[in-house]
Short mmCIF file of the C-alpha atoms (twelve columns), coordinates in Angstrom:
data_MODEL
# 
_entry.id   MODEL 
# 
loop_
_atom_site.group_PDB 
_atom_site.id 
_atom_site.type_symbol 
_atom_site.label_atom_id 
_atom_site.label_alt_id 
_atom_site.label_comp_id 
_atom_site.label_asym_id 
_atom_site.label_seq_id 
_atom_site.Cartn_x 
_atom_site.Cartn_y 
_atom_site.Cartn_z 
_atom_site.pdbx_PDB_model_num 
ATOM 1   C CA . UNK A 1   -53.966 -26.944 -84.164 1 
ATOM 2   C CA . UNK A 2   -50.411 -25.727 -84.801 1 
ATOM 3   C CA . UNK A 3   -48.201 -26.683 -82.149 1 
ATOM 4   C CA . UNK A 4   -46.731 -24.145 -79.356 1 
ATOM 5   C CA . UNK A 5   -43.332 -22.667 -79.787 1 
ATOM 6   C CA . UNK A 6   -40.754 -23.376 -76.728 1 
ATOM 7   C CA . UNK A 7   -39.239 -20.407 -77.313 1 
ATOM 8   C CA . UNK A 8   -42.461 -18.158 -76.791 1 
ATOM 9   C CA . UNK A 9   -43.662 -20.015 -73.758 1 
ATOM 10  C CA . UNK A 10  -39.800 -19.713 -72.061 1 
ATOM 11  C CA . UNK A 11  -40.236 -16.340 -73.012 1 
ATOM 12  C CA . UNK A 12  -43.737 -15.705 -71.172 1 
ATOM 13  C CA . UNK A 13  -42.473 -17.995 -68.117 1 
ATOM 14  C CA . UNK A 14  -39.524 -16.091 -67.653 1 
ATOM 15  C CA . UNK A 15  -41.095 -13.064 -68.403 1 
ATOM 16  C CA . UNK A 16  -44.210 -13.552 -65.673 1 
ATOM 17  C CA . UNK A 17  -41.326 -14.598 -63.274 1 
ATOM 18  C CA . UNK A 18  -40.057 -11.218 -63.599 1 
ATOM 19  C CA . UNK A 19  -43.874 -9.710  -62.901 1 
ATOM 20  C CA . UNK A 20  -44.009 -11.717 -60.056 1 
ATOM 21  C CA . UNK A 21  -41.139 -10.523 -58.510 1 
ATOM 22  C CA . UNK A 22  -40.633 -7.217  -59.075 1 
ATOM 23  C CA . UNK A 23  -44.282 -6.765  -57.382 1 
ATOM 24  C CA . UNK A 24  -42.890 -9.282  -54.975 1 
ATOM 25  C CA . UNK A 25  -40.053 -6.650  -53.962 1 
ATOM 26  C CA . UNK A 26  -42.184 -3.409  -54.678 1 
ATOM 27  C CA . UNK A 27  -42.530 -2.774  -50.881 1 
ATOM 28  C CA . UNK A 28  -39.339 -2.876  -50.064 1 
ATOM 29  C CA . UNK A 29  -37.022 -1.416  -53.163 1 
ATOM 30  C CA . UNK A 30  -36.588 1.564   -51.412 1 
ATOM 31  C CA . UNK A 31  -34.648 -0.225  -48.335 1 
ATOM 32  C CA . UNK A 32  -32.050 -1.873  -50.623 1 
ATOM 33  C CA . UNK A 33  -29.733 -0.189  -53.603 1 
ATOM 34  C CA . UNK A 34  -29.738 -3.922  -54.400 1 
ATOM 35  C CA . UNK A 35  -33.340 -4.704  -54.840 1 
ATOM 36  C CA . UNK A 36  -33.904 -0.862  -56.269 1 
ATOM 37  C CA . UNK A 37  -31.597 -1.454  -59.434 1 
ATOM 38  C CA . UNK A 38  -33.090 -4.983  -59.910 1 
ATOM 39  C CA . UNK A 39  -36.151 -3.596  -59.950 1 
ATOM 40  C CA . UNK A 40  -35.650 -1.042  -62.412 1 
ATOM 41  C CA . UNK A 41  -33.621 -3.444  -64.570 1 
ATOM 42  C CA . UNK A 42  -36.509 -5.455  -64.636 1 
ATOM 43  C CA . UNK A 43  -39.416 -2.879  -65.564 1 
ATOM 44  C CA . UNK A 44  -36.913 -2.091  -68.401 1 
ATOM 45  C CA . UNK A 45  -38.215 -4.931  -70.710 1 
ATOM 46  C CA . UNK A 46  -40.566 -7.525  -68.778 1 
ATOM 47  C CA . UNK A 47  -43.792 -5.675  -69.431 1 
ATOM 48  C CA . UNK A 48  -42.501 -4.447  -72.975 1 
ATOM 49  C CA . UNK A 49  -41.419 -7.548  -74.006 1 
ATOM 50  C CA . UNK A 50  -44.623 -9.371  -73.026 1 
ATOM 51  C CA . UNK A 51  -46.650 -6.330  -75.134 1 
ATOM 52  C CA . UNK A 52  -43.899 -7.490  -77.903 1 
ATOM 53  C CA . UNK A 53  -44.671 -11.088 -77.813 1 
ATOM 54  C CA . UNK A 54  -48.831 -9.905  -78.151 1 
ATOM 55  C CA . UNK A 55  -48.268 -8.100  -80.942 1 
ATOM 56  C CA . UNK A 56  -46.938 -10.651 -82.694 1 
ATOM 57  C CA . UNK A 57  -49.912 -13.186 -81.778 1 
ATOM 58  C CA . UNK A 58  -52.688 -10.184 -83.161 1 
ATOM 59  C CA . UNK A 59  -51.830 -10.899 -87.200 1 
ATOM 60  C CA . UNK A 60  -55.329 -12.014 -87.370 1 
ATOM 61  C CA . UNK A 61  -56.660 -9.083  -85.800 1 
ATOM 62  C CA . UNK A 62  -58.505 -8.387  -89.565 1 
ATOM 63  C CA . UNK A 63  -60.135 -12.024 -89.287 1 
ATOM 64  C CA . UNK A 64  -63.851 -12.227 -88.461 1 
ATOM 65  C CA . UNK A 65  -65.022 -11.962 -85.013 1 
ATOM 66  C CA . UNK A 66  -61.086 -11.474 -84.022 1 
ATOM 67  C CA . UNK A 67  -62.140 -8.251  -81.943 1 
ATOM 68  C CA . UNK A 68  -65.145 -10.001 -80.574 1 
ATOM 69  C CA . UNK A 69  -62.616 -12.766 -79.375 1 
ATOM 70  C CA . UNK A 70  -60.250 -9.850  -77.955 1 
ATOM 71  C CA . UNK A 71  -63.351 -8.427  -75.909 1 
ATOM 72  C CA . UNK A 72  -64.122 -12.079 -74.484 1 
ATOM 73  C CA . UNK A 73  -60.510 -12.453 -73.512 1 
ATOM 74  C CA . UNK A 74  -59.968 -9.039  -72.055 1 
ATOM 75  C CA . UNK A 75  -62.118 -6.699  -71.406 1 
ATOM 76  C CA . UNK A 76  -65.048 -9.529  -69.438 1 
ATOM 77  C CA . UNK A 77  -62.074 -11.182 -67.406 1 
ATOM 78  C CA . UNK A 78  -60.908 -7.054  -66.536 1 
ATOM 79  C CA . UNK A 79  -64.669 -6.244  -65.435 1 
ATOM 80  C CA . UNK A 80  -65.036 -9.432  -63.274 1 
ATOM 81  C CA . UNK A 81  -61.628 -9.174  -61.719 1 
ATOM 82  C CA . UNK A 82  -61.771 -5.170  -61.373 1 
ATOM 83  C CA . UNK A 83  -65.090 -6.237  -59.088 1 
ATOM 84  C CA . UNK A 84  -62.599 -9.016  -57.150 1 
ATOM 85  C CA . UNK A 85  -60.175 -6.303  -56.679 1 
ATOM 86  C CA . UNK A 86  -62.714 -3.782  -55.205 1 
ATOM 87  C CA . UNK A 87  -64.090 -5.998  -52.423 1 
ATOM 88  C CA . UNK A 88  -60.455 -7.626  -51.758 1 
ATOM 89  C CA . UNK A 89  -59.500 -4.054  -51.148 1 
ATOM 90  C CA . UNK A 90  -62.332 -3.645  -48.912 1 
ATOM 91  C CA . UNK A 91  -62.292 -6.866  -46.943 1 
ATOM 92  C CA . UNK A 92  -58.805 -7.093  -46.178 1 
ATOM 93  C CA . UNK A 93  -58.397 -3.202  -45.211 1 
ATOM 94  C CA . UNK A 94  -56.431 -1.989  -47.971 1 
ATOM 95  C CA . UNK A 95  -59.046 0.531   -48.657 1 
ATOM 96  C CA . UNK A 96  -61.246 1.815   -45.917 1 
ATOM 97  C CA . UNK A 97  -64.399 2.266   -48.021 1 
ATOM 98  C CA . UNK A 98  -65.819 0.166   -50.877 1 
ATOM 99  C CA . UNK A 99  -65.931 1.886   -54.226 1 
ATOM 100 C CA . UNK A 100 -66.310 0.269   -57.313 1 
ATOM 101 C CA . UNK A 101 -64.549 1.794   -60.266 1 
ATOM 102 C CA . UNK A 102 -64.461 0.594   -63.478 1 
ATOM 103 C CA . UNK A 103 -62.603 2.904   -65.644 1 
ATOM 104 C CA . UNK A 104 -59.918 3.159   -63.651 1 
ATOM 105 C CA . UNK A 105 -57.476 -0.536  -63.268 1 
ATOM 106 C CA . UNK A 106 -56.581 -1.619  -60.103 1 
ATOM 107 C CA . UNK A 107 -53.020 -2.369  -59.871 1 
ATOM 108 C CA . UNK A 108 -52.173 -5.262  -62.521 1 
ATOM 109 C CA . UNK A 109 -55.453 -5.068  -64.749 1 
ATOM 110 C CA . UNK A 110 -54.338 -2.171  -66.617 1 
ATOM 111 C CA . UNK A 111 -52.820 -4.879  -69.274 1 
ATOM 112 C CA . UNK A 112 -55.831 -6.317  -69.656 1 
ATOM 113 C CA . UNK A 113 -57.591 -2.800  -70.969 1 
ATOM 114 C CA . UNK A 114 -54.533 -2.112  -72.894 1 
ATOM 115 C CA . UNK A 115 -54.851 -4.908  -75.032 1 
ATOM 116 C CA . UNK A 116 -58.061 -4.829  -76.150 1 
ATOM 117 C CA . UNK A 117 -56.941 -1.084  -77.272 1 
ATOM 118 C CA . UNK A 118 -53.890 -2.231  -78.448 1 
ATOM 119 C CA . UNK A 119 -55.968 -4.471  -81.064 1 
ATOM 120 C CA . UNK A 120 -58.349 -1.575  -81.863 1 
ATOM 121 C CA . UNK A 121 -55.421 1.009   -82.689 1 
ATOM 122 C CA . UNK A 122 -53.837 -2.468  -84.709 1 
ATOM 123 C CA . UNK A 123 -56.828 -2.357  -87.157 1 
ATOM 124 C CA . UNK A 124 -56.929 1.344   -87.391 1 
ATOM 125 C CA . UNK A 125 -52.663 1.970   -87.953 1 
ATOM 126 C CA . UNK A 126 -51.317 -1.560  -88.932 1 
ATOM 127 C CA . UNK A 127 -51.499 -0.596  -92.956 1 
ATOM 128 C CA . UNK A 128 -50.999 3.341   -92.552 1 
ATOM 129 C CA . UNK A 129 -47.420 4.100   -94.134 1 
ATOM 130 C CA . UNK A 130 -44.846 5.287   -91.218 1 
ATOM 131 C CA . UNK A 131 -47.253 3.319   -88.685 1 
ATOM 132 C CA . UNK A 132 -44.707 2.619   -86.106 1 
ATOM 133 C CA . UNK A 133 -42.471 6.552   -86.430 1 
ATOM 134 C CA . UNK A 134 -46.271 7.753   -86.309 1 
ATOM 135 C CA . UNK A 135 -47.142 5.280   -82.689 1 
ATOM 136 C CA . UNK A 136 -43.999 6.504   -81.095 1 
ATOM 137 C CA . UNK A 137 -45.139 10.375  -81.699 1 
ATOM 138 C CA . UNK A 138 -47.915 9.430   -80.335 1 
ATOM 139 C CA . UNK A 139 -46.877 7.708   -77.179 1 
ATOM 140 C CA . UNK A 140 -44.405 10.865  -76.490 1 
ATOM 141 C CA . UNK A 141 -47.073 12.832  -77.083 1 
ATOM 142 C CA . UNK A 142 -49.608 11.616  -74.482 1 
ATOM 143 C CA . UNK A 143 -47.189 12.290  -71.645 1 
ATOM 144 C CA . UNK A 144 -47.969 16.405  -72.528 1 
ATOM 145 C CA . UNK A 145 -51.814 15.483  -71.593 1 
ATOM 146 C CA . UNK A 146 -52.038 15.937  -68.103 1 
ATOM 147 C CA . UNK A 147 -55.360 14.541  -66.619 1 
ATOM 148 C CA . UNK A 148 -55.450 10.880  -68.276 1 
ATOM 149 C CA . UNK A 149 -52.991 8.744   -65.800 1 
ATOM 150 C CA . UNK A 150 -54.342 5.739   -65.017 1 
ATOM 151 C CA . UNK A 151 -57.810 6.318   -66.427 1 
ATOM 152 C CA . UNK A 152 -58.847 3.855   -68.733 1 
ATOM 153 C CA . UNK A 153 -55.106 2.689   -68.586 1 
ATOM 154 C CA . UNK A 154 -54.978 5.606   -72.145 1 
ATOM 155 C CA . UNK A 155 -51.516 6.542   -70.785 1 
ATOM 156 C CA . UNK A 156 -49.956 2.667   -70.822 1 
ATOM 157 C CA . UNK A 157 -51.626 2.255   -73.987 1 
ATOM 158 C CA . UNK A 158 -50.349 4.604   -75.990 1 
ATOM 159 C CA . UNK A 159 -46.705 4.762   -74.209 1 
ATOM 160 C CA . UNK A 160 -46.517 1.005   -75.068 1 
ATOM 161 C CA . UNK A 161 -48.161 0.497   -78.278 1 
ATOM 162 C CA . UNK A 162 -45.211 1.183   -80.670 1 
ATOM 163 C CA . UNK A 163 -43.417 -2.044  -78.527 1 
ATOM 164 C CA . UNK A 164 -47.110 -3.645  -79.553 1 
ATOM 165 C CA . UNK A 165 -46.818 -2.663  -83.273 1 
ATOM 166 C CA . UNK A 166 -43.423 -3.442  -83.103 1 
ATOM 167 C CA . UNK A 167 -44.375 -7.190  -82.369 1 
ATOM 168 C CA . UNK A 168 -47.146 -7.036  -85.055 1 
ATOM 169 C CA . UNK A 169 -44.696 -6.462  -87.636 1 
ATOM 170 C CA . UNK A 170 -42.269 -8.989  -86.841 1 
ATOM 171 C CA . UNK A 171 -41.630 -12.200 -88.709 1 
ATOM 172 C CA . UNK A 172 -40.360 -15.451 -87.648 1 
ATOM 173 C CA . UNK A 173 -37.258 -14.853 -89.237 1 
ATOM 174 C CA . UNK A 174 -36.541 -11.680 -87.157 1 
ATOM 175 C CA . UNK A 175 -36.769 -14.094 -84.179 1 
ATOM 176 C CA . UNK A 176 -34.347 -16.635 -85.727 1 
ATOM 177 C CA . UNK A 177 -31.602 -13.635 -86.187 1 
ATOM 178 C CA . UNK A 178 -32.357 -12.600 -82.667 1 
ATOM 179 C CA . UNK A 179 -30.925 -15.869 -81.145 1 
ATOM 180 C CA . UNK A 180 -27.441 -16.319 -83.210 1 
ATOM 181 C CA . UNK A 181 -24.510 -16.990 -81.350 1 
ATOM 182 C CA . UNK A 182 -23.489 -13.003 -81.769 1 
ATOM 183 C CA . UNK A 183 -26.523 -11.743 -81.067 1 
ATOM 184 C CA . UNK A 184 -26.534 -13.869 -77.617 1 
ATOM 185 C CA . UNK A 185 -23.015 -13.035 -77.201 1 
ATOM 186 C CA . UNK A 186 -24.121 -8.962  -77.574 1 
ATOM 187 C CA . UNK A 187 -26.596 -9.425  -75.712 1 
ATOM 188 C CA . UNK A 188 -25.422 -10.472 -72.556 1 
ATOM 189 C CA . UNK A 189 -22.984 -8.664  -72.115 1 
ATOM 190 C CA . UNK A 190 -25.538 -5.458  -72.913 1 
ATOM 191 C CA . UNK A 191 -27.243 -6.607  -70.212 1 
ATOM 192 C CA . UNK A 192 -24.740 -7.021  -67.072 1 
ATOM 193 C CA . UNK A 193 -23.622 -3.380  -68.601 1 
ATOM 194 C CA . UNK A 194 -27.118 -2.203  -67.834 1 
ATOM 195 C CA . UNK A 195 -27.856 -3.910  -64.521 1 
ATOM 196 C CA . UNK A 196 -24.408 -1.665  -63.160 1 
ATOM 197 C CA . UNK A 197 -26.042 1.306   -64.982 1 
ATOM 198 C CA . UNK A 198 -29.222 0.550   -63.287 1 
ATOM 199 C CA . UNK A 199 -27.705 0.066   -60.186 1 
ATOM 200 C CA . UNK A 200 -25.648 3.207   -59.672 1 
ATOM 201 C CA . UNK A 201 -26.324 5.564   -62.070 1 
ATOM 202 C CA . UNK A 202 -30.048 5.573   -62.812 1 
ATOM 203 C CA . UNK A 203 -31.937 7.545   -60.665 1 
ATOM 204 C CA . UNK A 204 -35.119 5.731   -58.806 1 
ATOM 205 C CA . UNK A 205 -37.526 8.137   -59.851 1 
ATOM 206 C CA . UNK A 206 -36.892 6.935   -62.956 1 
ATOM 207 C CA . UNK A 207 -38.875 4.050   -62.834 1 
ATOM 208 C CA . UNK A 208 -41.872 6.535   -63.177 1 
ATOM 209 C CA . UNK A 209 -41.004 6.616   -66.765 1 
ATOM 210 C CA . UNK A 210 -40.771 2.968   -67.600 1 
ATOM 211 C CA . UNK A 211 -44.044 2.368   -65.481 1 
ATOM 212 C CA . UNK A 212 -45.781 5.282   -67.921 1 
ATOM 213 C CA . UNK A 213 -49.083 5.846   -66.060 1 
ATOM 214 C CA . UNK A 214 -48.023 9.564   -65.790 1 
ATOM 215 C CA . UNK A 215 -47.929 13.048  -67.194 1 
ATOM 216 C CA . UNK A 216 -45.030 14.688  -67.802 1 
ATOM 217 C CA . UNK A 217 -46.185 17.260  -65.059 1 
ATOM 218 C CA . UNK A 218 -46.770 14.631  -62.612 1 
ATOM 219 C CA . UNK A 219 -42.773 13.676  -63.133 1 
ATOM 220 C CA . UNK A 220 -41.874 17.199  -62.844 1 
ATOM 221 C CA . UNK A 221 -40.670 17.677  -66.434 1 
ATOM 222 C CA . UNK A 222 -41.990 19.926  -69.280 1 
ATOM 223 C CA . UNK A 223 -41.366 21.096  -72.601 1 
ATOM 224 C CA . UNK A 224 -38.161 19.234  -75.074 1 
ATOM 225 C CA . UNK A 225 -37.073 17.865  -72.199 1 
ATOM 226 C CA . UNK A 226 -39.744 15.806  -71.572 1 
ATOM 227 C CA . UNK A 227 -39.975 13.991  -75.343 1 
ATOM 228 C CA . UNK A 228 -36.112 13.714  -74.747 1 
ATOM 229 C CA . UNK A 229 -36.590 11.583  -71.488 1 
ATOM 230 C CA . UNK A 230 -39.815 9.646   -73.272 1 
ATOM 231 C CA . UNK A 231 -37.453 8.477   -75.860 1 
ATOM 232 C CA . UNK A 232 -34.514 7.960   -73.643 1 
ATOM 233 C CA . UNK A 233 -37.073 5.508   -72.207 1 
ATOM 234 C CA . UNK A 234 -38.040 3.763   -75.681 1 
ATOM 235 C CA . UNK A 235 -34.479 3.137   -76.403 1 
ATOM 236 C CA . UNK A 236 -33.501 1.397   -72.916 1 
ATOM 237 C CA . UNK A 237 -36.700 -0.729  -73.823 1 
ATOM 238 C CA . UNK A 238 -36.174 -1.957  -77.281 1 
ATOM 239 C CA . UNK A 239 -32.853 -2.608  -76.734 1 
ATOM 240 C CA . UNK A 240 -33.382 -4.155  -73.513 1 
ATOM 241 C CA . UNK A 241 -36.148 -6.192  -75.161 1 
ATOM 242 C CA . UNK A 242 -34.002 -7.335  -78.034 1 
ATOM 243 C CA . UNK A 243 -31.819 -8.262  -75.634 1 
ATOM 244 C CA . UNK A 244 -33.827 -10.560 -73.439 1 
ATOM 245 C CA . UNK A 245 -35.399 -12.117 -76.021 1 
ATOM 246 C CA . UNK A 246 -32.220 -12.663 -77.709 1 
ATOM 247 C CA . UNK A 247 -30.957 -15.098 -74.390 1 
ATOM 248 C CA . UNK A 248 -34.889 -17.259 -74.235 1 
ATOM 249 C CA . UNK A 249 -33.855 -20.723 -74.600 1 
ATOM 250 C CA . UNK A 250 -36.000 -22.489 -77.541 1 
ATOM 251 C CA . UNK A 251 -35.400 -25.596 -76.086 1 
ATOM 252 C CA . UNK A 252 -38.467 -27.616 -74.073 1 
ATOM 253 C CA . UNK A 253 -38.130 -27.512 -70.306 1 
ATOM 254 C CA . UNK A 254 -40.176 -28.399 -67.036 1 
ATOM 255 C CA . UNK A 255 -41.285 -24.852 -66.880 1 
ATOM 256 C CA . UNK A 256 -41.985 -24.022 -70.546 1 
ATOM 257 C CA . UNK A 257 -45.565 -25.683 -69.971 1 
ATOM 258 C CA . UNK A 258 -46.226 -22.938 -67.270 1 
ATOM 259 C CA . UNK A 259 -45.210 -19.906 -70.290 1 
ATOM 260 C CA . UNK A 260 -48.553 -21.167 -71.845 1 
ATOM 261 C CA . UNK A 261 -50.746 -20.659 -68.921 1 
ATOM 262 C CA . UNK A 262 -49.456 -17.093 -67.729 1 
ATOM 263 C CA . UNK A 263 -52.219 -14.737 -67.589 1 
ATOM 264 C CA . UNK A 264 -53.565 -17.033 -64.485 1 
ATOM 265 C CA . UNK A 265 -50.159 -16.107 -62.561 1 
ATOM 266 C CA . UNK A 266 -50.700 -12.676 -63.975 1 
ATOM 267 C CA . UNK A 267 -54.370 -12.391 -62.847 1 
ATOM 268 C CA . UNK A 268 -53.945 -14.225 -59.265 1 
ATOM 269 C CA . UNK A 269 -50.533 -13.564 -57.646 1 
ATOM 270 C CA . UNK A 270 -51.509 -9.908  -57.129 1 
ATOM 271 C CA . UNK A 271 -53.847 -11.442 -54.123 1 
ATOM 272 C CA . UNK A 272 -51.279 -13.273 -53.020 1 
ATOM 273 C CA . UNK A 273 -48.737 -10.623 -53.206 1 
ATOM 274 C CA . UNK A 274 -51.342 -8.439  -51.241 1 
ATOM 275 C CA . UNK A 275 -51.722 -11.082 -48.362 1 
ATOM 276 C CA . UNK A 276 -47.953 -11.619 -48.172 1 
ATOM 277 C CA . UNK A 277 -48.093 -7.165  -47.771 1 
ATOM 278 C CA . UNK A 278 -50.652 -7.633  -44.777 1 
ATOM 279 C CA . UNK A 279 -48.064 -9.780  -42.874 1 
ATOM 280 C CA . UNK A 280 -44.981 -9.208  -41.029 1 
ATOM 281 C CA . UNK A 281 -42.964 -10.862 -43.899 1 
ATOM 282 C CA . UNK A 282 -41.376 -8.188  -44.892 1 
ATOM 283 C CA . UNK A 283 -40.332 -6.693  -41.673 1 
ATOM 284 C CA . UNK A 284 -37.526 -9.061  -41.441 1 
ATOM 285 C CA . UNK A 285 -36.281 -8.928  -44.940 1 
ATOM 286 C CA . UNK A 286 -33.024 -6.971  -45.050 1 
ATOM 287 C CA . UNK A 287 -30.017 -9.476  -45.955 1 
ATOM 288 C CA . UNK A 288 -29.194 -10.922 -49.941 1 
ATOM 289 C CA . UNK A 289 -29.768 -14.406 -49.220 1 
ATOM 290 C CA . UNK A 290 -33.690 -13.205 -47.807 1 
ATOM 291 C CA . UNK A 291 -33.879 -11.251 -51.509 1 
ATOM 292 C CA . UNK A 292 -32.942 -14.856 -53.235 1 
ATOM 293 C CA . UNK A 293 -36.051 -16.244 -50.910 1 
ATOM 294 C CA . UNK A 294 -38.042 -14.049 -52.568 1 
ATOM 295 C CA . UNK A 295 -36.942 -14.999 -55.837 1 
ATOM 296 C CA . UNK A 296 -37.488 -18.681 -54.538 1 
ATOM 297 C CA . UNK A 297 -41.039 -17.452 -53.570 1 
ATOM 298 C CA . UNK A 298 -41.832 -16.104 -56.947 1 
ATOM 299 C CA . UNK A 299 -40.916 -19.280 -58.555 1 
ATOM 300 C CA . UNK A 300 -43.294 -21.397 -56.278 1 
ATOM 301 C CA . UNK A 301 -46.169 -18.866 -57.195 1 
ATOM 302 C CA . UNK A 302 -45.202 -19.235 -60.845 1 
ATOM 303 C CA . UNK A 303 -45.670 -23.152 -60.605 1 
ATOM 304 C CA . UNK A 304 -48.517 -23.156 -58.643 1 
ATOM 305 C CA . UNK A 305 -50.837 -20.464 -60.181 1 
ATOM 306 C CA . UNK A 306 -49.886 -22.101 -63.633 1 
ATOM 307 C CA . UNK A 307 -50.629 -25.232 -62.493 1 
ATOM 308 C CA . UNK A 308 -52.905 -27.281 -64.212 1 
ATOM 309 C CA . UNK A 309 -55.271 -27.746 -61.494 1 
ATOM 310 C CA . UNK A 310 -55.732 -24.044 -60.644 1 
ATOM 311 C CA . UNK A 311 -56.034 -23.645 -64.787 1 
ATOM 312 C CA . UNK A 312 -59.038 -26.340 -64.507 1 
ATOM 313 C CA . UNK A 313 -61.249 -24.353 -61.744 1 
ATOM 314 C CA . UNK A 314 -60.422 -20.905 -62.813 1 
ATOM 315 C CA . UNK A 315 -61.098 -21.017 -66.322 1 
ATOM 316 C CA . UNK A 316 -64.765 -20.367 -66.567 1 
ATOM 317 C CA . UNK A 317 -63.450 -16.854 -64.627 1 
ATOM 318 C CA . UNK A 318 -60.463 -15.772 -66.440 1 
ATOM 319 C CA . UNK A 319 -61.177 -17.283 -69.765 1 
ATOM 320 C CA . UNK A 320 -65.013 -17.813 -69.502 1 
ATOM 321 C CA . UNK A 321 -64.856 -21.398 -70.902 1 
ATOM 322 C CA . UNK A 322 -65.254 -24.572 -69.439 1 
ATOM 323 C CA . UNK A 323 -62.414 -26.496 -68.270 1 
ATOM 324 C CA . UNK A 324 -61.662 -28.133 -70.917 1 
ATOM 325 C CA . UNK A 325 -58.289 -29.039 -72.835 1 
ATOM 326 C CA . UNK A 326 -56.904 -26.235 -75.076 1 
ATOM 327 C CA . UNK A 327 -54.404 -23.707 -75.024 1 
ATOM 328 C CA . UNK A 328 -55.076 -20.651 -73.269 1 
ATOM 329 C CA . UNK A 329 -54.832 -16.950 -75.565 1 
ATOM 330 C CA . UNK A 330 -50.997 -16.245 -76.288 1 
ATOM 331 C CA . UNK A 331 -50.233 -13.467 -73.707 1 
# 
């Protein structure tokens, strides 16, 4: 088996960390300018980069019984946890009735139906000349439809497929060039400029763009201006994509174990996340040395959900194997 790349599973931990938090801060963003511009900062590249790092892991989407794999890993673990989801929803009061809906992802699954698309559009576009011009029509072309949203997660999936295709196409040399001294260098300092950009001159219905579950309607925008904004979007993502992946240490660390196991953090922490909602946790939260305990909190979640032990007796439900010892699918 060919071993694991540090710098892909620093990528993924660093990357989850990011999920864990911004959804960690989600209820209270709008109390803080602070926690607002992080938050957007952060939706700028963590999912992207993630769909980035995918793509790259699908070359053998062409192989026999690759899709079949795909379905195993994706779609199953969505139905079974989109069933979870319902009766959490239900038991703990979140929703007042219990409806089960299928087609429509609750909260985090949407990835989880994306990818298996992803893959699909990957065998149908991956060879067509102009494949990647073509996806990026396409994804600023779905915003103009205006009765998809989160149904079947089509919006996310065609919004972020180009990032997806974009992944597919790299090499490992591309990576290598990412993580010169310059291109650190660049990188960092594009970064702090965009965290002040985020922070005081990016609006914070913004973020309804680089979440891309809805119509152009929905946003209130029509017309030019709408494809303008779409690819204002795609631009702040791959370059804030290049740029984070650019600064991933390829180096082994304590944590670069947990990169390898992150679709359990990125399956399980929403219940946490949830339970932490239905407390009064949050009603104290209002000074920047609480918003680094959250950041503290996130990082506990990280270790513990991508713990071995929770790996062992949830992976006959999120990867429908027995526990046994092998890497988990490259997400």
């Amino acid at each position: 088996m060919k071993a694991r790349e540090a710098f892909f599973d620093n990528a993924r931990f660093f990357l989850i960390l990011f999920v864990v938090f911004g959804h960690l801060i989600s209820p209270i963003k709008g109390d803080s300018a602070l926690l607002s511009g992080l938050y957007k900062f952060i939706y700028f590249f963590h999912m992207p980069a993630f769909i980035l790092i995918s793509g790259y892991f699908s070359k053998g989407f062409n192989r026999p019984g690759y899709l079949k794999k795909v379905f195993v890993k994706t779609i199953l673990p969505y139905a079974l946890f989109q069933l979870i989801y319902c009766i959490f929803y239900y038991v703990t009061g979140y929703e007042d009735d219990f409806t089960l809906t299928l087609l429509d992802p609750h909260w985090t699954l949407w990835f989880l139906m994306s990818l298996f698309f992803w893959n699909l559009l990957l065998k149908l576009m991956a060879h067509l000349p102009y494949a990647l011009p073509l996806a990026i029509i396409m994804g600023i072309a779905i915003g103009y439809v205006p009765f998809f949203g989160s149904y079947l997660s089509i919006d996310r999936t065609f919004v972020f497929f180009p990032m997806f295709l974009m992944g597919y196409y790299m090499k490992p040399e591309h990576f290598t060039l990412l993580r010169t001294h310059f291109s650190r260098t660049l990188s960092l300092t594009f970064l702090a400029i965009m965290f002040i950009i985020t922070l005081f001159f990016i609006p914070d219905s913004f973020k309804d763009w680089l979440l891309a579950s809805h119509s152009y309607v929905d946003m209130g925008y029509e017309g030019l201006s709408a494809a303008g904004m779409r690819m204002l979007s795609y631009v702040g993502m791959f370059s804030m994509t290049y740029c984070f992946l650019s600064v991933v240490p390829s180096e082994h660390f304590r944590f670069t174990k947990i990169g390898s196991r992150t679709l359990y953090i990125y399956l399980l922490h929403g219940f946490l996340v949830k339970l932490i909602g239905l407390t009064d946790a949050y009603n104290s939260i209002d000074e920047f040395y609480q918003y680094t305990l959250l950041l503290i909190v996130s990082v506990f979640i990280c270790f513990v959900l991508g713990s071995q032990f929770v790996q062992k007796i949830t992976k006959p439900i999120i990867e429908f194997k027995l526990p046994i010892r092998r890497h988990s699918m490259n997400y």
